[in-house]
C-alpha positions as CSV (number, residue, x, y, z in Angstrom):
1,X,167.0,106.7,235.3
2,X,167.4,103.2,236.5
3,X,171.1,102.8,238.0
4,X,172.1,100.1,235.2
5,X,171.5,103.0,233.0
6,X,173.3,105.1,235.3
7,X,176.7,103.9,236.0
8,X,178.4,103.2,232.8
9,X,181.6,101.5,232.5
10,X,184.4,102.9,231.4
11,X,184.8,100.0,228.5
12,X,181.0,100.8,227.6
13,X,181.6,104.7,227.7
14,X,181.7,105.5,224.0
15,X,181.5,109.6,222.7
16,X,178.3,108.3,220.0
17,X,176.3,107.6,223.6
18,X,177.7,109.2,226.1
19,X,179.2,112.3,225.3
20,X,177.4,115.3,226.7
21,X,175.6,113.0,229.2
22,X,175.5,113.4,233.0
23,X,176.5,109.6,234.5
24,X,178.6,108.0,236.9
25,X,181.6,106.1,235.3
26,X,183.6,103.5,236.9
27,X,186.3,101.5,236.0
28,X,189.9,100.7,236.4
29,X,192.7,103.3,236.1
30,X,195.1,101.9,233.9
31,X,197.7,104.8,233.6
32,X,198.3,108.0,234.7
33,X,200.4,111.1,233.5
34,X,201.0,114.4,234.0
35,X,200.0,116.5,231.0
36,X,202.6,119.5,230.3
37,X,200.6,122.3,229.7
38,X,198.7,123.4,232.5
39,X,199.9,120.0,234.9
40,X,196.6,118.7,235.0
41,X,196.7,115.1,235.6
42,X,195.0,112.0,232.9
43,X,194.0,108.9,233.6
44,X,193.6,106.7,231.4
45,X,191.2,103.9,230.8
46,X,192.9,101.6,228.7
47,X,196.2,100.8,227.5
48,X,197.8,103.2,224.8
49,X,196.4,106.0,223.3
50,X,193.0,105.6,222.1
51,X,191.1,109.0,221.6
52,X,187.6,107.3,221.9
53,X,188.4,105.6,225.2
54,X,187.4,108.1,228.0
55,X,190.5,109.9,230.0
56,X,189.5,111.8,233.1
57,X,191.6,114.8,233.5
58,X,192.0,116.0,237.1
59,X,192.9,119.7,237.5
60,X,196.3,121.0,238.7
61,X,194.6,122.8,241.2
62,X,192.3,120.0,242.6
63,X,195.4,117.4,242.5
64,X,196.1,118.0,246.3
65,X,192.8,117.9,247.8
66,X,192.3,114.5,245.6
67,X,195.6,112.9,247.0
68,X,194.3,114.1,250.5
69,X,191.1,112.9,250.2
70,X,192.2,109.3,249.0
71,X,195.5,109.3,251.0
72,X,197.8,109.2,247.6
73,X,201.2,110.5,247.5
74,X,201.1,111.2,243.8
75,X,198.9,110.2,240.5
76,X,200.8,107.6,240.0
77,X,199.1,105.8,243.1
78,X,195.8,105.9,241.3
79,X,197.0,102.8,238.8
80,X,195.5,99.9,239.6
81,X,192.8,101.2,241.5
82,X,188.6,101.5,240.6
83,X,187.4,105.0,240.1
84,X,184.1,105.9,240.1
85,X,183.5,109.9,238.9
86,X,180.1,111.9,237.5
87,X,180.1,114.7,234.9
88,X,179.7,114.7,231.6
89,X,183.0,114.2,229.4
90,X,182.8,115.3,226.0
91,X,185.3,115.5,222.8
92,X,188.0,117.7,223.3
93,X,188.9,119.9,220.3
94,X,191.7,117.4,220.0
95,X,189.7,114.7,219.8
96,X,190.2,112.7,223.2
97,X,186.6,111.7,224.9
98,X,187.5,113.1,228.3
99,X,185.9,114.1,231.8
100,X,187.0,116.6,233.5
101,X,186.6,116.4,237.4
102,X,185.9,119.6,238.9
103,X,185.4,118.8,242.0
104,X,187.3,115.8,244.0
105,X,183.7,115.1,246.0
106,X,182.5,114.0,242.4
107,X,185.1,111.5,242.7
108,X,185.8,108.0,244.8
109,X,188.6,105.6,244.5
110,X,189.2,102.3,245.9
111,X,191.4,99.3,245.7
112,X,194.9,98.2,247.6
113,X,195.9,100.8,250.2
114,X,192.9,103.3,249.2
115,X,190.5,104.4,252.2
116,X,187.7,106.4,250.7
């Protein structure tokens, strides 16, 4: 696959096209949070809460590896800064288009104080 095909953007990453595919997505993290249930972390790709906007969900137990590996002292230190991760995010039963990172090596990020 050419890499123009490869690397979508997170504002081109829809669930119609891209659900259940294996790409790399990049973009801006716009927001961050902690979600209660199991503390996984989301970011978010665009302002509010839109469900078919893709969220990356980092879990709890990869949080501290991530933050190591980028040199962040918590989630919120990934606002503002480009991500690129590969997977293949799907629809959650709840409806969010979401990729789950499994692995912080399937992950970079860079912007302002970020060494990668």
């Amino acid at each position: 696959m050419p890499a123009n095909q490869f690397f979508v953007s997170f504002d081109n990453a829809t669930p119609d096209r891209h659900a259940d595919h294996y790409h790399g997505y990049w973009g801006l993290a716009v927001a961050t949070s902690t979600w209660q249930a199991d503390g996984s972390v989301y970011v978010n790709t665009t302002h509010g809460r839109n469900r078919d906007r893709l969220a990356l969900n980092i879990r709890h137990e990869l949080l501290q590896q991530a933050f190591s590996r980028f040199r962040l002292n918590g989630h919120d230190q990934m606002r503002g800064k480009y991500i690129l991760a590969f997977g293949e995010p799907y629809v959650t039963n709840g409806g969010q288009f979401t990729l789950y990172i499994d692995n912080p090596a399937h992950m970079g990020i860079t912007g302002p104080g970020v060494l990668t």
